[in-house]
Structure formats: C-alpha cells, structure tokens
MDTraj code that builds the backbone (N, CA, C; nanometers):
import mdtraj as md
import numpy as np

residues = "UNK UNK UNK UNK UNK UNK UNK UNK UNK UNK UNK UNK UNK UNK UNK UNK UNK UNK UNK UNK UNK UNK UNK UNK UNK UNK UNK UNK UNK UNK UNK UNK UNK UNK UNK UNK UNK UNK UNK UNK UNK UNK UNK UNK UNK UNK UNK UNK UNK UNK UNK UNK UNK UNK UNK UNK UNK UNK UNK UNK UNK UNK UNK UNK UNK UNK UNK UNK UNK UNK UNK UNK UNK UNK UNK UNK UNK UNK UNK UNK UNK UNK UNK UNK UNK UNK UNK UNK UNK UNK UNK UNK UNK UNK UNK UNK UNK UNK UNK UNK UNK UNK UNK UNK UNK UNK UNK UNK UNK UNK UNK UNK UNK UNK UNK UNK UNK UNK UNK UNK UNK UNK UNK UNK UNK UNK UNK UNK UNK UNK UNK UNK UNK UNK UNK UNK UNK UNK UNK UNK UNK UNK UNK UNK UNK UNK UNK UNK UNK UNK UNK UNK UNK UNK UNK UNK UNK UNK UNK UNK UNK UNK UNK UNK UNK UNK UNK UNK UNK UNK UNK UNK UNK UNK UNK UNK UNK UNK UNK UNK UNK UNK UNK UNK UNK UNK UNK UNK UNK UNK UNK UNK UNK UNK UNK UNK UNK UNK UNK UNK".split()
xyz = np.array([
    [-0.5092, 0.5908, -0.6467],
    [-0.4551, 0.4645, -0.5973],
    [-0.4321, 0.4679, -0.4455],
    [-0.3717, 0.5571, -0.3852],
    [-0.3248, 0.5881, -0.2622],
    [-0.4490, 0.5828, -0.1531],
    [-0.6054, 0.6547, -0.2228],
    [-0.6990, 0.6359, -0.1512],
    [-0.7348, 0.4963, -0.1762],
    [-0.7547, 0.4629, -0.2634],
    [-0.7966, 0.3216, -0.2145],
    [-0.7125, 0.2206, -0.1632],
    [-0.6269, 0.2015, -0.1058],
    [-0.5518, 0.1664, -0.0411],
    [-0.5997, 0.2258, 0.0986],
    [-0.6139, 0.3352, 0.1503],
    [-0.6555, 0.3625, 0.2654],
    [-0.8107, 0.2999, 0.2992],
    [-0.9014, 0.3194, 0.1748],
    [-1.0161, 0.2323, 0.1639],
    [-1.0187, 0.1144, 0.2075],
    [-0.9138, 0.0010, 0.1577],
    [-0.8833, -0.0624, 0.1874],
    [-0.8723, -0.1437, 0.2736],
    [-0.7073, -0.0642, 0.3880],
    [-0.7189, -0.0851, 0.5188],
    [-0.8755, -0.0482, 0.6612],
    [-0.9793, 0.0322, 0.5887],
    [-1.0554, 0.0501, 0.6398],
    [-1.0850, -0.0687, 0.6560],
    [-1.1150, -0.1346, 0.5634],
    [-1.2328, -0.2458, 0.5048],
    [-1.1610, -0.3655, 0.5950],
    [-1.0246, -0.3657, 0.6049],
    [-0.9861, -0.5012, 0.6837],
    [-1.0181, -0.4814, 0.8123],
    [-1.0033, -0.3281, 0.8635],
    [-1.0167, -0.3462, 1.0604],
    [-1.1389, -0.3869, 1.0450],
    [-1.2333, -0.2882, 0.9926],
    [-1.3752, -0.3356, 1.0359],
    [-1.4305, -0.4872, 1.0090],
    [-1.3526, -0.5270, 0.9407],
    [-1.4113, -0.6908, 0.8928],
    [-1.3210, -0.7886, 1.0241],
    [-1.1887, -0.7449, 1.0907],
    [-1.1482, -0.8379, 1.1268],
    [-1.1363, -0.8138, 1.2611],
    [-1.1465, -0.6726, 1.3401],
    [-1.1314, -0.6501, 1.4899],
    [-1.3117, -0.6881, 1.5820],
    [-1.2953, -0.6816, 1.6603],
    [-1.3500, -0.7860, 1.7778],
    [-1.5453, -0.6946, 1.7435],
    [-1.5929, -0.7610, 1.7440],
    [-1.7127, -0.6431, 1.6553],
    [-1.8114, -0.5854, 1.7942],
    [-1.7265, -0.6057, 1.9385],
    [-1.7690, -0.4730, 1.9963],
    [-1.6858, -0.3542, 1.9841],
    [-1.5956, -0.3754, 1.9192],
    [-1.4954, -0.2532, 1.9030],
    [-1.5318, -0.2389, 1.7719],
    [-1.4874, -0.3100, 1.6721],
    [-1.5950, -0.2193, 1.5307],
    [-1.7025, -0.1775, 1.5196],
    [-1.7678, -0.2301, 1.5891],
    [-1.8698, -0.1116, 1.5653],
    [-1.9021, 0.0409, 1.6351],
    [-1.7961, 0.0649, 1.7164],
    [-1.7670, 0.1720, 1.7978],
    [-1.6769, 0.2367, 1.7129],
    [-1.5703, 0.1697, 1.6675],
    [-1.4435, 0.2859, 1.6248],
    [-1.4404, 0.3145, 1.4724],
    [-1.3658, 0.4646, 1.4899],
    [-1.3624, 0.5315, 1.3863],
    [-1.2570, 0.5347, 1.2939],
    [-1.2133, 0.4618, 1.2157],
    [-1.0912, 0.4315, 1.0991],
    [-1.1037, 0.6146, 1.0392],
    [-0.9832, 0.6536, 1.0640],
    [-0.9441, 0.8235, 1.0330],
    [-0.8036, 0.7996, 0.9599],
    [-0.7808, 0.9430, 0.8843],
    [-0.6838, 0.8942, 0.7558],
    [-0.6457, 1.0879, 0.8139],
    [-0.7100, 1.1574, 0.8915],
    [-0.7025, 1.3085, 0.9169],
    [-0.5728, 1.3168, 0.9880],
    [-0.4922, 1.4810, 0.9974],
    [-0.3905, 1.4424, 1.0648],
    [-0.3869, 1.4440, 1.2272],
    [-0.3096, 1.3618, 1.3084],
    [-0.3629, 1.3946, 1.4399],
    [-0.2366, 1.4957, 1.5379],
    [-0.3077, 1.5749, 1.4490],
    [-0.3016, 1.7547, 1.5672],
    [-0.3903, 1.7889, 1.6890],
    [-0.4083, 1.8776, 1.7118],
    [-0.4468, 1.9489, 1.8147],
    [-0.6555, 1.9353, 1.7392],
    [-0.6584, 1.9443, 1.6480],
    [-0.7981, 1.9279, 1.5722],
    [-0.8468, 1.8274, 1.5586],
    [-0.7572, 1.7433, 1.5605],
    [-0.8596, 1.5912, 1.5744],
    [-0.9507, 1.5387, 1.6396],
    [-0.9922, 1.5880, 1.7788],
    [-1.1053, 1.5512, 1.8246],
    [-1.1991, 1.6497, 1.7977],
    [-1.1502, 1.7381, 1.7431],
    [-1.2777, 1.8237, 1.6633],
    [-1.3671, 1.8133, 1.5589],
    [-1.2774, 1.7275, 1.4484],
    [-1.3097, 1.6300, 1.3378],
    [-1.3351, 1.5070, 1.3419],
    [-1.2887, 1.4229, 1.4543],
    [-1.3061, 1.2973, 1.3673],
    [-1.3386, 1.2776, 1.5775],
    [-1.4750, 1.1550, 1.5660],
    [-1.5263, 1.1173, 1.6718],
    [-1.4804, 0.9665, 1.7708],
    [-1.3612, 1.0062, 1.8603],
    [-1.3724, 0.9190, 1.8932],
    [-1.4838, 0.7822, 1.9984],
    [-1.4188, 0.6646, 1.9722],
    [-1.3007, 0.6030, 1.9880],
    [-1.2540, 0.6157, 1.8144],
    [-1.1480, 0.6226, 1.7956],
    [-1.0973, 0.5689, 1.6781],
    [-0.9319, 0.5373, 1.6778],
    [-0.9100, 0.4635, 1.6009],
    [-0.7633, 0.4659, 1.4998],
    [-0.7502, 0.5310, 1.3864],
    [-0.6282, 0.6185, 1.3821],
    [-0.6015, 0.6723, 1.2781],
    [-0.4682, 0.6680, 1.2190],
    [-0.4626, 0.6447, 1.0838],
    [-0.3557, 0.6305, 0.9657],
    [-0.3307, 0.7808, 0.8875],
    [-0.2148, 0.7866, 0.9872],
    [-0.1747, 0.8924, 0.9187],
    [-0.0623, 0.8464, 0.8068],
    [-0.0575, 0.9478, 0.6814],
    [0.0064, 0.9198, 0.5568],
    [0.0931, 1.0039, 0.5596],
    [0.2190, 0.9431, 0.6213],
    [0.3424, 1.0752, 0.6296],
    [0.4555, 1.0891, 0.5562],
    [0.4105, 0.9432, 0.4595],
    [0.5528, 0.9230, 0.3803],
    [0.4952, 0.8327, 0.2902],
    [0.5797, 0.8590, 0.1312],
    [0.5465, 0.7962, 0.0181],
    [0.7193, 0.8360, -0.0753],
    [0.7212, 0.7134, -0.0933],
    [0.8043, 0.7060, -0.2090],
    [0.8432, 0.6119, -0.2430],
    [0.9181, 0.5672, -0.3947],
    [0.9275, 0.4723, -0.4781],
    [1.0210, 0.3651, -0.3986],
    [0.9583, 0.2654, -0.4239],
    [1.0744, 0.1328, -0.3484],
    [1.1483, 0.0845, -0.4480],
    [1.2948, 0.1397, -0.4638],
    [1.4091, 0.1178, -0.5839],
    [1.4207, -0.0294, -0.5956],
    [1.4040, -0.1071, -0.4898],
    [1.4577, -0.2508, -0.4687],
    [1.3597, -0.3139, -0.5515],
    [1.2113, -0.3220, -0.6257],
    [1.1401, -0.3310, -0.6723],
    [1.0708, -0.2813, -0.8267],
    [1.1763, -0.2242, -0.8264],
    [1.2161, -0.1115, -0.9467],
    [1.1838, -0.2604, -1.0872],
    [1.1035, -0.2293, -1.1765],
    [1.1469, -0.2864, -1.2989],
    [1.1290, -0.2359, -1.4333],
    [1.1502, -0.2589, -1.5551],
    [1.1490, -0.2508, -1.6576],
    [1.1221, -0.3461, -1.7859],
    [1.0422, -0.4371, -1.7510],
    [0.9848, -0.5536, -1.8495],
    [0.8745, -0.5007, -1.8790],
    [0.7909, -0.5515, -1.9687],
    [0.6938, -0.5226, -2.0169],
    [0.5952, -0.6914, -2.0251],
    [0.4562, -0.6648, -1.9981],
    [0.3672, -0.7511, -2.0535],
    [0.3188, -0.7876, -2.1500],
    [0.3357, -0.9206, -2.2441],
    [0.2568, -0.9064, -2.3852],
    [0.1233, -0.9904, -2.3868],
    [0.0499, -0.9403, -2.4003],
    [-0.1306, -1.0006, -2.3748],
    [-0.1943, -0.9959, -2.5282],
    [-0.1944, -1.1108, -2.5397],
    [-0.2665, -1.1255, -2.6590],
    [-0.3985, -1.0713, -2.6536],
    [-0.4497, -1.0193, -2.7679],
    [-0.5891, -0.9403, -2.7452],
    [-0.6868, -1.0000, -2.8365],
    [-0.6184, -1.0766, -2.9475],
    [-0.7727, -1.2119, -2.9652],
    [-0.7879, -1.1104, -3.1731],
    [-0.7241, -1.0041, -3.1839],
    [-0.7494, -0.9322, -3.3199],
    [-0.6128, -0.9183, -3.4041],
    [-0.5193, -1.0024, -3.3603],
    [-0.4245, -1.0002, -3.4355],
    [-0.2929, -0.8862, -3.3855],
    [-0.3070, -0.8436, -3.2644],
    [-0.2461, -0.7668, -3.2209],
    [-0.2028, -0.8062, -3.0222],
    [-0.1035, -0.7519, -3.0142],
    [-0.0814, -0.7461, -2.8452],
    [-0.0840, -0.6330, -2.7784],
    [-0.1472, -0.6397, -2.6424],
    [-0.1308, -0.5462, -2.5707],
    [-0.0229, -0.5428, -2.4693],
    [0.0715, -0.4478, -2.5021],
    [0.2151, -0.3885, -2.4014],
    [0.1725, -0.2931, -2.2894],
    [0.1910, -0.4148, -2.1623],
    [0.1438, -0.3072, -2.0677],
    [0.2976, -0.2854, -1.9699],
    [0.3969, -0.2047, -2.0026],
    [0.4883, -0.1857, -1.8856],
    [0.4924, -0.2221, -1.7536],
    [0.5714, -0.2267, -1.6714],
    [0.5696, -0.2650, -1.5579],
    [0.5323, -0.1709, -1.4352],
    [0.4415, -0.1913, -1.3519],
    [0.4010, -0.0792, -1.2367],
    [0.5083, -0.0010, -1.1756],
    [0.4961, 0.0915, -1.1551],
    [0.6023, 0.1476, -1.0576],
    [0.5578, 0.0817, -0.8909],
    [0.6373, 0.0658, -0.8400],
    [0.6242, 0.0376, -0.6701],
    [0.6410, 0.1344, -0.5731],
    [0.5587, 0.1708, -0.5159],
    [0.5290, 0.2898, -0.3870],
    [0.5371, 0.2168, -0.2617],
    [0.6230, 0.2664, -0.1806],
    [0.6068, 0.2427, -0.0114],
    [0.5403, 0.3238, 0.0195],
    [0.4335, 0.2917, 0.0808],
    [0.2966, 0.4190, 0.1349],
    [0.3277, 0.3656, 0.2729],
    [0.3422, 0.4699, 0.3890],
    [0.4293, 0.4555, 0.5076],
    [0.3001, 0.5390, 0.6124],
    [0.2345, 0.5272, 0.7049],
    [0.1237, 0.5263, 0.7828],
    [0.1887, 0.5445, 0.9260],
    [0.1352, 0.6351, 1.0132],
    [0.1436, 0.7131, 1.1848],
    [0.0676, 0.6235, 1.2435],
    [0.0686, 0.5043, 1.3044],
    [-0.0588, 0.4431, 1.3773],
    [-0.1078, 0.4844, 1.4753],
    [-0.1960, 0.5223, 1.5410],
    [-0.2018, 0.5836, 1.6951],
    [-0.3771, 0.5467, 1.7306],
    [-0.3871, 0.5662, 1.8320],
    [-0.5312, 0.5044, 1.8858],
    [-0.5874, 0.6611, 2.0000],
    [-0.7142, 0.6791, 1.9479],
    [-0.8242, 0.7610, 2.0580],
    [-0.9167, 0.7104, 2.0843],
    [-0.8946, 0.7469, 2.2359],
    [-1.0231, 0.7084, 2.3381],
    [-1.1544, 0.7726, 2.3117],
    [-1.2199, 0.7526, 2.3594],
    [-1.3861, 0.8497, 2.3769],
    [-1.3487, 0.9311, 2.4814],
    [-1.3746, 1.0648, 2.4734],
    [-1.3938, 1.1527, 2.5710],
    [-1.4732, 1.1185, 2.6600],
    [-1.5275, 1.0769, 2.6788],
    [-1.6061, 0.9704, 2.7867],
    [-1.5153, 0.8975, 2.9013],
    [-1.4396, 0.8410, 2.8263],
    [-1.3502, 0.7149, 2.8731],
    [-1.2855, 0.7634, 3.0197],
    [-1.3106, 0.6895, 3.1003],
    [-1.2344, 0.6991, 3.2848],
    [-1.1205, 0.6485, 3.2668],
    [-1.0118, 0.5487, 3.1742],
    [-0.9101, 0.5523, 3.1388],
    [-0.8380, 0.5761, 2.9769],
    [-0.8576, 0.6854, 2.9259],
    [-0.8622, 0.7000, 2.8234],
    [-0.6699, 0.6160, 2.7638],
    [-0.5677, 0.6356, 2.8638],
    [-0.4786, 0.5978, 2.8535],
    [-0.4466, 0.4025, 2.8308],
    [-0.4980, 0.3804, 2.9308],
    [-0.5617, 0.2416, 2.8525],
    [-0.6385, 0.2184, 2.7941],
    [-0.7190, 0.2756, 2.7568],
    [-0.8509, 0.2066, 2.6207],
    [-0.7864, 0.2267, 2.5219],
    [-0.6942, 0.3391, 2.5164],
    [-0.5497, 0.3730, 2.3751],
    [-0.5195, 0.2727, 2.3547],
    [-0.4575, 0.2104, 2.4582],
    [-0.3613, 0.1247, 2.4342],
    [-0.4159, -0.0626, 2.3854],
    [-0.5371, -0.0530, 2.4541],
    [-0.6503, -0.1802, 2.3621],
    [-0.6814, -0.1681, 2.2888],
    [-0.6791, -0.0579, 2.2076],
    [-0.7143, -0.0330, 2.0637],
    [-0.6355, -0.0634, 1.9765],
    [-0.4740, 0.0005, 2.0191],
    [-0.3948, -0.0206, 1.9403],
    [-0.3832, -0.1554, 1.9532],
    [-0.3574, -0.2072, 2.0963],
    [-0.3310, -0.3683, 2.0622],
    [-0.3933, -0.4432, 1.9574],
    [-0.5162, -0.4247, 1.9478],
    [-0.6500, -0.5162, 1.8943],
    [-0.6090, -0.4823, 1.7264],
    [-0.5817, -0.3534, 1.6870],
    [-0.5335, -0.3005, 1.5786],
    [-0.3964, -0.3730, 1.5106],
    [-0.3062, -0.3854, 1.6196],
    [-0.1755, -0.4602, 1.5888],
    [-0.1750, -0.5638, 1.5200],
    [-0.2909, -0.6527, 1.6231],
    [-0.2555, -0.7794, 1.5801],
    [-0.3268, -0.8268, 1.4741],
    [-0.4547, -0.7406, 1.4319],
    [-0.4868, -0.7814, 1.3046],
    [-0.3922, -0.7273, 1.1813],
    [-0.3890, -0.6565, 1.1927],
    [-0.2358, -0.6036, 1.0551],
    [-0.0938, -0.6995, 1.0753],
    [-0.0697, -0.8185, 1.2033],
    [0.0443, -0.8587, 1.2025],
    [0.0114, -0.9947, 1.1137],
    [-0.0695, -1.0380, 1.1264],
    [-0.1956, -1.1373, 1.0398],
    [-0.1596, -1.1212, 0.9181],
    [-0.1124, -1.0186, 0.8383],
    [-0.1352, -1.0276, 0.6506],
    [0.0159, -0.9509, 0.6547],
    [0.0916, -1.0411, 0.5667],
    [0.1806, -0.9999, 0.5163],
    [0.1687, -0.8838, 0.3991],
    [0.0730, -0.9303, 0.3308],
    [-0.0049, -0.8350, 0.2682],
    [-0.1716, -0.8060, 0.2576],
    [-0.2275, -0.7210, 0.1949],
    [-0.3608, -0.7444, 0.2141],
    [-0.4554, -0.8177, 0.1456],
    [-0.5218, -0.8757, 0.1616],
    [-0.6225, -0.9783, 0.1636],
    [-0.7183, -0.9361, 0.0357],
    [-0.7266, -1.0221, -0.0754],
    [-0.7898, -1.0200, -0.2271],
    [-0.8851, -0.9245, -0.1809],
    [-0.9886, -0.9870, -0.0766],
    [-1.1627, -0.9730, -0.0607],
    [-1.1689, -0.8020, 0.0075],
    [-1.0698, -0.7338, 0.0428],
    [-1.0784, -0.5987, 0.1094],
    [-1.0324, -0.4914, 0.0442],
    [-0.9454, -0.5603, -0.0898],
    [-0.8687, -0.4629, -0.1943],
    [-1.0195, -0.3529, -0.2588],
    [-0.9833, -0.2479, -0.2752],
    [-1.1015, -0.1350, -0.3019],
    [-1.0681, -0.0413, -0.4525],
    [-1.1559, -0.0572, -0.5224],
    [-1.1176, 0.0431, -0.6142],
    [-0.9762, 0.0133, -0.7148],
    [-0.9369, 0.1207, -0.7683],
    [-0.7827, 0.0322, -0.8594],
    [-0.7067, -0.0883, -0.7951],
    [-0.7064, -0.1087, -0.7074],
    [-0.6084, -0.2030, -0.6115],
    [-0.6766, -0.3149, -0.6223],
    [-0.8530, -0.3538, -0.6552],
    [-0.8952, -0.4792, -0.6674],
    [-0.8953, -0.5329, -0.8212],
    [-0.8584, -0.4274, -0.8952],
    [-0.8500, -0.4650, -1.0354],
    [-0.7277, -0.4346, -1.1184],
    [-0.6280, -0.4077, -1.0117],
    [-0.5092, -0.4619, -1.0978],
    [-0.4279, -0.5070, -1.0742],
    [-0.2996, -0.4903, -1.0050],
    [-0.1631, -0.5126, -0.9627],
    [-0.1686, -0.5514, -0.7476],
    [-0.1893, -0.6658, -0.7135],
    [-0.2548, -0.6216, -0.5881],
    [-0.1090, -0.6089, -0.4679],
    [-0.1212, -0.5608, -0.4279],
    [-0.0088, -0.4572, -0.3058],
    [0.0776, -0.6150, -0.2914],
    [0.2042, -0.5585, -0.3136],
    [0.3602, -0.6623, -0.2926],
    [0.3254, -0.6877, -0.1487],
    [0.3207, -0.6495, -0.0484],
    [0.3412, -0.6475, 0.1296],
    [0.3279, -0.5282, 0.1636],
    [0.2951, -0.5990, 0.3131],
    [0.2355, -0.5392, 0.4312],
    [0.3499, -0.5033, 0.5295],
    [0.4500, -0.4548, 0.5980],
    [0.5277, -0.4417, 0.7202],
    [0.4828, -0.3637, 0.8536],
    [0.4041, -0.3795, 0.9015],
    [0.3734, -0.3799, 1.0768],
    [0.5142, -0.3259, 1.1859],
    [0.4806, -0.2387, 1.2498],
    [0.5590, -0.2315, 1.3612],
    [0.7391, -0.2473, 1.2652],
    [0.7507, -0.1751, 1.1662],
    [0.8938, -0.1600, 1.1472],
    [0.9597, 0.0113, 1.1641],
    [1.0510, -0.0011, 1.1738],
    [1.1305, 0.1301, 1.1994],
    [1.0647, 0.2506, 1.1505],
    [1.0541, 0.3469, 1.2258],
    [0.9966, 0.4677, 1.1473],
    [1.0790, 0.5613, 1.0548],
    [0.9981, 0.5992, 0.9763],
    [1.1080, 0.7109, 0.8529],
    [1.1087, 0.8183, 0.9213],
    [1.0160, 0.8713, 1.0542],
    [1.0473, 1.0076, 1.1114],
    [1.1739, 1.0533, 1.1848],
    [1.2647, 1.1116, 1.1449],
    [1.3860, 1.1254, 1.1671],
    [1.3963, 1.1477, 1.3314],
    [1.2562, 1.2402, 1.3784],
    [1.2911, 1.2995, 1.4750],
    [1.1290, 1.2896, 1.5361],
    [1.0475, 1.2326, 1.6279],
    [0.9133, 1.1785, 1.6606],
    [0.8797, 1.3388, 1.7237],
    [0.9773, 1.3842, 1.7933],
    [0.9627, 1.4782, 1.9110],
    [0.8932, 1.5671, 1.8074],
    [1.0024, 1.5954, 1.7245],
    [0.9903, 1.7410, 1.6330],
    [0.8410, 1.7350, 1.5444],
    [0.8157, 1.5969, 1.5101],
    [0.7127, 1.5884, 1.4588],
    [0.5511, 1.6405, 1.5206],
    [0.5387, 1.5974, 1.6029],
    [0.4496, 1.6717, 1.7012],
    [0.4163, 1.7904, 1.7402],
    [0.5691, 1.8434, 1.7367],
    [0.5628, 1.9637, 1.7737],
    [0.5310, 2.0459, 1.6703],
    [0.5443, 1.9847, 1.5428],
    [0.5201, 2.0678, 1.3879],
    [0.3799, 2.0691, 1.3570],
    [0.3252, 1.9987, 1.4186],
    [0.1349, 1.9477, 1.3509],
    [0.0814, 2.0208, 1.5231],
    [0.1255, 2.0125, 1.6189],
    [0.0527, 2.1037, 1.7375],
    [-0.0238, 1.9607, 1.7973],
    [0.0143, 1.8401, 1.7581],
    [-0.0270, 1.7528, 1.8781],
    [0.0252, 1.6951, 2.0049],
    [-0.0327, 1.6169, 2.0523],
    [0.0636, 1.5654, 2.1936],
    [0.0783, 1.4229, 2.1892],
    [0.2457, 1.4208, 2.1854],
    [0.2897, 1.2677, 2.1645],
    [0.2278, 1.1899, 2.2384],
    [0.1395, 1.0536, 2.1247],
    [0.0871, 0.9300, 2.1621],
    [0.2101, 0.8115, 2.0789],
    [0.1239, 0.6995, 2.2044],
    [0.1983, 0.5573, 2.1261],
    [0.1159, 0.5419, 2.0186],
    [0.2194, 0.4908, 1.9382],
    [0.2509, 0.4807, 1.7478],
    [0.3169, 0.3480, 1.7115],
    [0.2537, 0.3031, 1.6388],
    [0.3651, 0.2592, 1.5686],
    [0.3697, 0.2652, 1.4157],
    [0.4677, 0.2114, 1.3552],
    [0.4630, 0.2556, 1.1635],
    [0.4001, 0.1193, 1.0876],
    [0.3044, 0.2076, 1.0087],
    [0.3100, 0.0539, 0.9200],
    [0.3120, 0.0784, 0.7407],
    [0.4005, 0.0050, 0.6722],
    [0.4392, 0.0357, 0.5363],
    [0.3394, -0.0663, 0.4430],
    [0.2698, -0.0298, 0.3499],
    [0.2488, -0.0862, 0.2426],
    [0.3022, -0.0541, 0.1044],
    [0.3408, -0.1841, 0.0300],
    [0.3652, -0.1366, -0.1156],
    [0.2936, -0.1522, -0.1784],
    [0.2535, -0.0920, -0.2845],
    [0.1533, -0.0965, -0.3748],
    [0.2122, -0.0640, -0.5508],
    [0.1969, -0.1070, -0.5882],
    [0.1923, -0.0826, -0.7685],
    [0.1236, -0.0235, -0.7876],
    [0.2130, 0.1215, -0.9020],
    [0.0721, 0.2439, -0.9733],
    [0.1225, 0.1890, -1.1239],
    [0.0441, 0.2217, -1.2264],
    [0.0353, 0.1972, -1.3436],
    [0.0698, 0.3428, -1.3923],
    [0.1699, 0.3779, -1.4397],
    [0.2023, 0.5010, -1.4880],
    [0.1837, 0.5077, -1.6105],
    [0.1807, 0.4346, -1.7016],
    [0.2006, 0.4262, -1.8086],
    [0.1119, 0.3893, -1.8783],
    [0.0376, 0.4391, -2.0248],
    [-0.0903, 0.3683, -2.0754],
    [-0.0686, 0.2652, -2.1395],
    [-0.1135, 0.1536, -2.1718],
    [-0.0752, 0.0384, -2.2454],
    [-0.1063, 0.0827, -2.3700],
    [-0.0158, 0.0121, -2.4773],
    [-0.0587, 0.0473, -2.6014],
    [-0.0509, -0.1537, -2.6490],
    [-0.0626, -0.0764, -2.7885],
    [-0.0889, -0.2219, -2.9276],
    [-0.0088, -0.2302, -3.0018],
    [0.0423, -0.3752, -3.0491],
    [0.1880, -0.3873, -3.1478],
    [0.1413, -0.5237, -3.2039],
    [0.1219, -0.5120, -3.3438],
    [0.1430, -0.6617, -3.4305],
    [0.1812, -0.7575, -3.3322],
    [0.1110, -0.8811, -3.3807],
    [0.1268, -1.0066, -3.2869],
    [0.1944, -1.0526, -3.3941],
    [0.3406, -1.1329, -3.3495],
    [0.4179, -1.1409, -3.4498],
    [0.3792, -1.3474, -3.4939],
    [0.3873, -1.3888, -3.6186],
    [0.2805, -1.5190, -3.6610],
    [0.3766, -1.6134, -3.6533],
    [0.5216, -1.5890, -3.7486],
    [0.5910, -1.6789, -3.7617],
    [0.7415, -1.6159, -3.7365],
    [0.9017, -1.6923, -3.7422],
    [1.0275, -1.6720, -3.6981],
    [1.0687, -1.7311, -3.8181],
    [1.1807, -1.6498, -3.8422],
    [1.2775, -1.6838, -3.9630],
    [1.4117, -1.6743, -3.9401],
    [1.4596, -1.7902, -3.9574],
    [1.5997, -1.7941, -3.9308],
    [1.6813, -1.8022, -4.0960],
    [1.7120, -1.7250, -4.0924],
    [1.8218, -1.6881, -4.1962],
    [1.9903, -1.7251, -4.1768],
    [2.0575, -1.8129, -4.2921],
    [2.1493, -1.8646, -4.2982],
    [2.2478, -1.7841, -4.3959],
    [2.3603, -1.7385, -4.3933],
    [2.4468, -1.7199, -4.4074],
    [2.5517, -1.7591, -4.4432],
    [2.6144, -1.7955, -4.5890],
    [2.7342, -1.8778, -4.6459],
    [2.8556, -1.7703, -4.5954],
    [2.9692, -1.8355, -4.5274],
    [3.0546, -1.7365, -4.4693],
    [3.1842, -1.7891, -4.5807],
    [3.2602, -1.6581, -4.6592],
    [3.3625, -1.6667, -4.7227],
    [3.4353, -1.7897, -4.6614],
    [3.4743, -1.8755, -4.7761],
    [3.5881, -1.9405, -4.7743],
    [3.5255, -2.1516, -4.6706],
    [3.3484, -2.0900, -4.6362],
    [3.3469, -2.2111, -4.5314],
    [3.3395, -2.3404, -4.6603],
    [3.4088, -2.4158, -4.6261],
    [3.3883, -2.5831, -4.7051],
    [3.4951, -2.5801, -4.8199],
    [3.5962, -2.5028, -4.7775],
    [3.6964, -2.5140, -4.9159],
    [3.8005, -2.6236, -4.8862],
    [3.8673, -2.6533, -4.9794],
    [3.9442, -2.7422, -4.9357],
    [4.0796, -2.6995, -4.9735],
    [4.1660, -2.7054, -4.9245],
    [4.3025, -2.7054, -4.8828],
    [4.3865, -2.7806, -5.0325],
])
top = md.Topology()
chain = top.add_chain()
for i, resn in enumerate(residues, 1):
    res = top.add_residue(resn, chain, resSeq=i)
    for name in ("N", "CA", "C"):
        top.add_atom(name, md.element.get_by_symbol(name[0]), res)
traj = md.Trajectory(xyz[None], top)
C-alpha cells in the first residue's frame, strides 16, 4: 500500500509540473544522505518516508454489509488509517551554475502542485489505492514530526537542505472480509406482561 502511494505521488508531479521540468526531473523515494547523488540522477525531488503511523482521530470500528447477489453478505471491516509523513527537498544537476536556486524552483514548482489537492486525484491513484479505499487527505507544508532537523542530518550523513513536510492518509485493509446469511425477514415478538389489562 505504502508503495503505491509513493507511485502515486510520482504520477501527479509528472502529469502536473511545467513539462520542461518533467521531463528533466527525477521523482526519488531514496534517502537523502551523503549517497544520493550517487544513486539517484539529478535534477530531482525527493520523498523521503520518515514517518508512519496510525491516525487515532480516524480510528473506526463499523463494518460494511454488501450484498453479494447468493443469499449471503459480504462483511468488510473498516480500514485502518495511516499518516504516511514525507522529507520534501529538491536537487540540482551537477551541472547547474546556481544549483542553490534551481533547488529552490523546483521545490517551488513542486509546492504548488501538491497545494492544489487536498487529496489525491482518482486518475493518479496506483495499484491498491485505485481499487479501494482512496487516501482521506493531502497536508502540504505542515509542521514537521522531526523533533530535531539538525540531528536528523547529522544521523543519515547529509547536508541540511530546504524541506518541507508533506502528510498523506491513506486506508490499509487489515482485515479479510468474510460471509454471513443475508438476513430475509424481522420478527417482532409480543409479550403478555403479568397482571397488564386487569381490572381493579
């Protein structure tokens, strides 16, 4: 699930940023250390995946009943909800005579298409995400979960660039659906209660 979701966001830059820059840049999901221009060719943007966990506020426990057409229903529980939480950052081409600003047009150009979708868009969903539960929202440029940016850098061996965070939620299906009698008819049952209709 998690990869296609990164699939995903591929599928929107390249469909929606300025297409002399898509077709130049490199959508990267690698981490950006000290190895990244060893691996991955810039120009690119890269999504780093530094944080995942369940969004409680979203939390449920209902179930779906889907009629299945044989006399039976299918119970499909309710998705669990994941905040999948993303490093945004932008590389130049080693080429580049201002590599410090071409960063920073990348990211712009990057920004503002992700400020565009609250969530993501039917036609770019990839893999489990286009066929089932499609992502609650999108949040752009909100607070980061990294406690400490400095320390972070210094833990992966890269050199602090501008970032910003961006959160998606997504629904996983944890649970297998099963089958239960489709129930035909309701019976209400009546009850004579001691003593009702006596008379005095």
């Amino acid at each position: 699930m998690i990869d296609d979701l990164s699939r995903s966001l591929a599928a929107l830059l390249k469909g929606a940023l300025d297409q002399d820059l898509a077709g130049q840049l490199t959508v990267s999901f690698a981490a950006p250390d000290d190895r990244f221009r060893g691996e991955v060719s810039p120009p690119a943007v890269n999504f780093f995946l530094y944080d995942v966990r369940e969004n409680l506020e979203l939390r449920r426990n209902d179930v779906t009943r889907t009629p299945t057409g044989s006399g039976t229903v299918a119970l499909a529980p309710a998705p669990v909800y994941v905040d999948c939480s993303y490093l945004v950052t932008a590389w130049a081409s080693d080429s580049s005579q201002s590599q410090a600003l071409d960063e920073q047009r990348i990211l712009g150009q990057v920004m503002r298409v992700l400020l565009r979708h609250k969530a993501l868009p039917k036609d770019v969903l990839k893999g489990r995400l286009a066929d089932g539960d499609p992502p609650k929202r999108a949040l752009p440029l909100q607070e980061s979960l990294l406690q400490s940016p400095g320390e972070f850098w210094q833990a992966i061996g890269g050199k602090p660039k501008p970032t910003f965070n961006y959160t998606v939620t997504v629904g996983m299906s944890v649970f297998e659906p099963s089958e239960a009698p489709m129930a035909t008819e309701s019976v209400i049952r009546l009850k004579r209660i001691a003593g009702e209709g006596s008379q005095s």
